[in-house]
C-alpha positions as CSV (number, residue, x, y, z in Angstrom):
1,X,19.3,41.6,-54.2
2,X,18.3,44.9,-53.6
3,X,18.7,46.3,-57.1
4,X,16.4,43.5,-58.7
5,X,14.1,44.0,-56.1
6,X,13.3,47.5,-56.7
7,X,13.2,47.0,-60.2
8,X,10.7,44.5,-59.5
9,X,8.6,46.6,-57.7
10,X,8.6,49.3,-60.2
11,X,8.0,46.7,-63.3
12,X,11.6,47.7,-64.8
13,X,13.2,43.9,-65.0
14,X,13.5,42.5,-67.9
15,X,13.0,38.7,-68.7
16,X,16.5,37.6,-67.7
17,X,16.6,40.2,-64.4
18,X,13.0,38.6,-63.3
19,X,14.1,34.7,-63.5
20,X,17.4,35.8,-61.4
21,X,15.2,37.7,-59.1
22,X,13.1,34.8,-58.4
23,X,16.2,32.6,-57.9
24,X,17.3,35.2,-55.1
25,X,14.1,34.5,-53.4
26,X,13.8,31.1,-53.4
27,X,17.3,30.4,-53.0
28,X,17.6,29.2,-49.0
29,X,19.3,31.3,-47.1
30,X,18.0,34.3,-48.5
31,X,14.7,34.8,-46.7
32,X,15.9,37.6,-43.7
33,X,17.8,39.3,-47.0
34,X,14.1,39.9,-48.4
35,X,12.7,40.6,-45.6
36,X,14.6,43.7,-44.4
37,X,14.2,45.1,-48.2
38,X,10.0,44.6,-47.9
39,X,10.5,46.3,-44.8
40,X,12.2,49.3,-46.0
41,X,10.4,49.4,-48.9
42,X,7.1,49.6,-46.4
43,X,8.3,52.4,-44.4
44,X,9.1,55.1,-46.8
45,X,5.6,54.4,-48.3
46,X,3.0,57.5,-47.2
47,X,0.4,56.2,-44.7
48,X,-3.0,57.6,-45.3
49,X,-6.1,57.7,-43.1
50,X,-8.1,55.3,-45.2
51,X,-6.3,52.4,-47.3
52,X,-8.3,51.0,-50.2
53,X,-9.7,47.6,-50.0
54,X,-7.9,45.2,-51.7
55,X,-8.9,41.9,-50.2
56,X,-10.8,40.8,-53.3
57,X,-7.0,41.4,-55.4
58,X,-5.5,39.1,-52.6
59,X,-8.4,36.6,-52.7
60,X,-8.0,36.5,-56.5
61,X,-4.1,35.9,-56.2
62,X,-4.2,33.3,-53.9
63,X,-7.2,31.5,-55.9
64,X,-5.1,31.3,-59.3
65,X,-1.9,29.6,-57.0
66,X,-3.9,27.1,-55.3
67,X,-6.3,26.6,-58.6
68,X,-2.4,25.7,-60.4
69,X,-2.5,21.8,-59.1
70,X,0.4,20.0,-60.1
71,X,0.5,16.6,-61.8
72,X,1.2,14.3,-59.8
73,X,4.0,12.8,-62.4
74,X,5.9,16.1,-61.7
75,X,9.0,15.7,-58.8
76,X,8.8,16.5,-55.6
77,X,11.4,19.5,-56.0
78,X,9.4,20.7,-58.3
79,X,6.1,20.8,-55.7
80,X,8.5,22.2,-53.3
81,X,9.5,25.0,-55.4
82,X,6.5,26.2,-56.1
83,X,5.1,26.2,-52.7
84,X,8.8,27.8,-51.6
85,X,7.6,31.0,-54.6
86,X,4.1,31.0,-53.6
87,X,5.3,31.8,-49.8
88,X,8.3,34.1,-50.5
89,X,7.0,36.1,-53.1
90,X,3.3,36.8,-53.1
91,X,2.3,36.4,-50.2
92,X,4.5,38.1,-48.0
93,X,4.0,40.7,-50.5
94,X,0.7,41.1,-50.3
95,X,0.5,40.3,-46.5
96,X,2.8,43.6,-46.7
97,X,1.2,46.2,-48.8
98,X,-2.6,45.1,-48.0
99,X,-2.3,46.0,-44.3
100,X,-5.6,48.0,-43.4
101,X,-4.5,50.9,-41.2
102,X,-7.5,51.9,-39.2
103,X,-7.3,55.3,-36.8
104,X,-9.4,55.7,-33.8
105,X,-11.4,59.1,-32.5
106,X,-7.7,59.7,-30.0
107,X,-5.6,60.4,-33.8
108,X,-2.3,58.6,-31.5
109,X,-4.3,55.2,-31.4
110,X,-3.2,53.6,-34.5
111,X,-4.6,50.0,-35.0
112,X,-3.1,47.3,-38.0
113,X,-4.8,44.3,-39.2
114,X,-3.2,41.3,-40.6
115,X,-4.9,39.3,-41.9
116,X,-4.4,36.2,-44.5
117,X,-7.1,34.3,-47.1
118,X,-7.7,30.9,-47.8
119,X,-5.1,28.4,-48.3
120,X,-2.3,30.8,-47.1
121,X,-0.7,32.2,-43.7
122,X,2.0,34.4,-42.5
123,X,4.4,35.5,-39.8
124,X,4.9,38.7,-38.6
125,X,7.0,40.6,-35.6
126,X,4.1,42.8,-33.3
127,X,5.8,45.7,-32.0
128,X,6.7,44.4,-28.6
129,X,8.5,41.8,-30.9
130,X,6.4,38.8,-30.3
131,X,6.2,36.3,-33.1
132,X,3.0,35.4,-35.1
133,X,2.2,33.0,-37.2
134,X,-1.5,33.6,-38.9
135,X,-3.0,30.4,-40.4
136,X,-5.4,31.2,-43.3
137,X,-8.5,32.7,-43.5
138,X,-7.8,34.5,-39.9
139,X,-7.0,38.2,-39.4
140,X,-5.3,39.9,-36.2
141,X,-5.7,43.5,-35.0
142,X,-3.6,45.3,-33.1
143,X,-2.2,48.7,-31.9
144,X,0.7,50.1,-33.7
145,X,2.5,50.9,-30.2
146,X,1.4,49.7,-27.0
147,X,1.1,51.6,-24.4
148,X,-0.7,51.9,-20.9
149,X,1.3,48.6,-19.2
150,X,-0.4,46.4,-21.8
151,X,-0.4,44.5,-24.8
152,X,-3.6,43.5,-25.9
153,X,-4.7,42.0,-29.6
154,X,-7.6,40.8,-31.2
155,X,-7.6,37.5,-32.8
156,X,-10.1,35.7,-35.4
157,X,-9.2,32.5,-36.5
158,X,-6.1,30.7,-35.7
159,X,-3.0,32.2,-34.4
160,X,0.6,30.6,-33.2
161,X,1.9,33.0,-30.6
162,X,6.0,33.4,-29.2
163,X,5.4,36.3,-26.8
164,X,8.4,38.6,-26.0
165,X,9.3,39.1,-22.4
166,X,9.0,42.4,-21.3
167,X,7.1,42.9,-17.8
168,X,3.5,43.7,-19.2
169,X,0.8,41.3,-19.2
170,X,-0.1,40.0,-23.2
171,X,-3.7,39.6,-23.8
172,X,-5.3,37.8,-26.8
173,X,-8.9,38.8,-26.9
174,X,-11.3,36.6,-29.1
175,X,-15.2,36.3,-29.6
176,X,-15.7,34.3,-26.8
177,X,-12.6,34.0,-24.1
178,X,-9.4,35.9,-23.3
179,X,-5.9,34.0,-22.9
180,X,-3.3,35.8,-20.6
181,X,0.1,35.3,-20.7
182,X,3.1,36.7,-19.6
183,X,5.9,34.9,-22.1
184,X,5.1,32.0,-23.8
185,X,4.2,30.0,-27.1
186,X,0.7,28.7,-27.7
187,X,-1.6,28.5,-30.2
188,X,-5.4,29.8,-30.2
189,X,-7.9,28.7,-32.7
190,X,-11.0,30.5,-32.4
191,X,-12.7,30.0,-36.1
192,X,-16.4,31.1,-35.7
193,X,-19.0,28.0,-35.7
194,X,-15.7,25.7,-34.4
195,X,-14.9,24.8,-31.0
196,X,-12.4,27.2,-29.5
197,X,-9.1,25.3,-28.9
198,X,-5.8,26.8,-26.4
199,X,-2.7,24.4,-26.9
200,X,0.3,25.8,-24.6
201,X,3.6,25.1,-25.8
202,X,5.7,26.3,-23.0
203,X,5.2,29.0,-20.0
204,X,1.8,29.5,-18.7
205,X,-1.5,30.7,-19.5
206,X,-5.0,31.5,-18.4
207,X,-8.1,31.6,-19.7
208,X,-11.3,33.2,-19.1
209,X,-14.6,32.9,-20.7
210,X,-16.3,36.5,-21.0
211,X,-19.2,34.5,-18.7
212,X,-16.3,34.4,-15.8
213,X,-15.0,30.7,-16.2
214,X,-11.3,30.9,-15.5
215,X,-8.5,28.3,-15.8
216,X,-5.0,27.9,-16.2
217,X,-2.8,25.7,-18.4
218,X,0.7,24.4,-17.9
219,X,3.1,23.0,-20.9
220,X,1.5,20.1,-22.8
221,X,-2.1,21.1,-21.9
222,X,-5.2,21.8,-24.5
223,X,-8.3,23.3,-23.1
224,X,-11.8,22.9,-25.2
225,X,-13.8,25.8,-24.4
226,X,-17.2,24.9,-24.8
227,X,-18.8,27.8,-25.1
228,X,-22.7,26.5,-24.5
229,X,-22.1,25.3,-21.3
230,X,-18.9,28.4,-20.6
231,X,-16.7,25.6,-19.1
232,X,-13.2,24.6,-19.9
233,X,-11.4,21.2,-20.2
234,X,-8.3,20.4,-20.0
235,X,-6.3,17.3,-21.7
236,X,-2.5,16.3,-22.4
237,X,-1.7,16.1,-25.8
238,X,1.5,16.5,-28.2
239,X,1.4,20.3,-28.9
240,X,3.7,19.2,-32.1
241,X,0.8,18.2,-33.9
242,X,-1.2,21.4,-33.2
243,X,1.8,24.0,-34.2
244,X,3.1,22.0,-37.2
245,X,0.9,24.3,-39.5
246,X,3.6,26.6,-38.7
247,X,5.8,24.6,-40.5
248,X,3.9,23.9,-43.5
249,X,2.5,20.3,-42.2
250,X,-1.1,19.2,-41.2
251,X,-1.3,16.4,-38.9
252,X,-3.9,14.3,-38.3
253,X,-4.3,11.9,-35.6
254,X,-7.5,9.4,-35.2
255,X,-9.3,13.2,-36.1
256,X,-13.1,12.5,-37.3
257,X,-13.5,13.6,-40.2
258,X,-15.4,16.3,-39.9
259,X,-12.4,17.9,-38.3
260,X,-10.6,16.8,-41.4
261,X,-12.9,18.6,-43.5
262,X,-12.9,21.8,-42.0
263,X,-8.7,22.4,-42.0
264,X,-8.9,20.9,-45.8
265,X,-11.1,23.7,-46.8
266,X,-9.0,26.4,-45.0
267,X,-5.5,24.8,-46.1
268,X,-6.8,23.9,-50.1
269,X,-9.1,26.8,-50.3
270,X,-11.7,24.0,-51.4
271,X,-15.5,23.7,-50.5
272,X,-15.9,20.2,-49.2
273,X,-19.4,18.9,-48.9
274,X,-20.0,15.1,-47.3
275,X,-22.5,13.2,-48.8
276,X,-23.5,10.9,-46.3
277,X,-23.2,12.2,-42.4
278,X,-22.6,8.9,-41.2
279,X,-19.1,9.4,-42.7
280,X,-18.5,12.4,-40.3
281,X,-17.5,10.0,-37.6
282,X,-14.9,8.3,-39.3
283,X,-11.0,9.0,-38.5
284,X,-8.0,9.5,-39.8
285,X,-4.6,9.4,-39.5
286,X,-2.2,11.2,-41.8
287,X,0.9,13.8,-42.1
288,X,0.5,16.7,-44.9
289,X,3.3,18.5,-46.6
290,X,3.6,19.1,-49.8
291,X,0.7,16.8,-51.3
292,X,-2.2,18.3,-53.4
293,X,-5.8,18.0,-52.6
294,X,-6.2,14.9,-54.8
295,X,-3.3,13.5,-53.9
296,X,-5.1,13.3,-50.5
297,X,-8.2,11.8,-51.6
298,X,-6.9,9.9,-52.9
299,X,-5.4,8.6,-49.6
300,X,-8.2,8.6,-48.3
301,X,-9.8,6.8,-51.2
302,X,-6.9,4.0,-49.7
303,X,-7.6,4.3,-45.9
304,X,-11.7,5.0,-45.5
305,X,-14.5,3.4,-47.5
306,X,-15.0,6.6,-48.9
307,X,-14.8,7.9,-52.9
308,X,-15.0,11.6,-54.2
309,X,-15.2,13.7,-56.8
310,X,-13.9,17.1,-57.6
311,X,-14.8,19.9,-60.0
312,X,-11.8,22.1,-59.8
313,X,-13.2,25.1,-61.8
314,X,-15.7,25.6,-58.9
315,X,-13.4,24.4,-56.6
316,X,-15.8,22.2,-54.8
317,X,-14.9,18.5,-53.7
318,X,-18.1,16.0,-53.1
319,X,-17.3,12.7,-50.3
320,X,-19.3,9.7,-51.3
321,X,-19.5,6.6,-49.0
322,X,-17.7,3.4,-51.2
323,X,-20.2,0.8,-52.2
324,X,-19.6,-2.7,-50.6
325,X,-21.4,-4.5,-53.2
326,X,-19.5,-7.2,-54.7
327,X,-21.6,-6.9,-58.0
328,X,-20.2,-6.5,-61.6
């Protein structure tokens, strides 16, 4: 694999050498192959004190996959496939060679920034070797070593956290609260204009409000920070549901649907706008793989008294409430 993919990178395969490169990279199986090639690849390239701003290349790549719906006649392998090349090949790619680099006033205090657009995400090793998974439109800072007896990182959005045991106290730092850990997996959403949401997988955490409202969670627990009233609540829930995003599923359970609306718009890339807000409060129930965006309106066409309509060349999706007349 490594031949074709340097050739690849330098634009040198022809027609035949790209369609077996991109059978290498889909093929299962393959994946930890690629990954130490990106990674060598990343190292010997030069890092500079400023990189240039690419985010509006990345945005523009990841617009053109998701705007590339398939028909819904085509197979499920097919859907699969594509999803499979979209994940292997461009965005781990880009993920890689769009980090921003960012040095501080001390030139030894090196900070990285992941961080991933619409309607993508990523996984990445930090250098204490915890595990992250970065759900789309989020973006994670963090030190290129850590040092001083801590690891701290800076978190917008939603991230899925496997922490590495190694004696030093792992801090996530958000907008709004701090979650503590030792080892553990948990996931943090902290979206601006959303409620903050903690769901702890295993091992133990605690949280703090920056107004001094402390708690702690144990496996199986989800803490709502309401950050009006700078209290925490705790319930149990199925942490499966709130990590499958990891695995390329969205779950819903009896979720309004203005929670609905706001993970569409992140996972599709999609401007949702509900006509009627009386439709807010309705739920829904439903598992998300593979399926396009009208492929799950058209669920919900089945499931709420609710109709839509989409323009997909400005990407924006319109919910209408279903008329009950019985007129013809």
């Amino acid at each position: 694999m490594k031949k074709f993919f340097q050739k690849y990178l330098e634009n040198r395969c022809g027609e035949d050498e790209f369609n077996l490169f991109v059978d290498l990279i889909t093929k299962q199986g393959n994946e930890k192959e690629l990954s130490v090639n990106m990674k060598e690849d990343w190292n010997t390239m030069p890092l500079h004190d400023e990189a240039p701003d690419l985010s509006d290349t990345l945005h523009q790549i990841h617009y053109q996959i998701n705007s590339q719906e398939v028909p819904l006649s085509r197979s499920r392998k097919m859907m699969t496939y594509l999803v499979r090349l979209a994940a292997v090949l461009f965005i781990p790619l880009a993920v890689t060679y769009f980090f921003q680099v960012y040095k501080g006033r001390n030139a030894s205090a090196v900070y990285q920034t992941v961080s991933t657009p619409l309607a993508s995400k990523t996984s990445f090793q930090l250098p204490d070797g915890s595990t992250v998974w970065l759900n789309s439109g989020s973006s994670l800072r963090f030190p290129a070593k850590f040092v001083g007896g801590k690891r701290l990182v800076e978190l917008m959005g939603e991230a899925y956290f496997d922490v590495a045991k190694n004696g030093d106290p792992f801090t996530v730092k958000t907008s709004r609260f701090d979650v503590n850990v030792m080892g553990t997996a948990f996931d943090v959403m902290a979206y601006r204009n959303e409620i903050p949401v903690v769901t702890l997988e295993r091992g133990k955490v605690m949280l703090e409000t920056h107004s001094g409202a402390r708690d702690f969670l144990t496996p199986g627990e989800q803490a709502h920070i309401d950050t009006l009233q700078e209290s925490i609540t705790l319930s149990k829930v199925d942490t499966r549901i709130f990590s499958a995003w990891i695995h390329d599923r969205l779950i819903f359970q009896n979720e309004p649907l203005s929670t609905v609306v706001k993970r569409l718009e992140r996972w599709y890339n999609v401007n949702i706008h509900v006509d009627d807000p009386s439709l807010m409060d309705l739920r829904l129930t439903a598992n998300i793989e593979f399926e396009s965006i009208r492929e799950i309106m058209e669920l919900m066409e089945i499931t709420l008294p609710v109709k839509y309509a989409y323009n997909k060349d400005a990407r924006k999706l319109t919910i209408y409430r279903k008329s009950t007349s019985t007129n013809k």
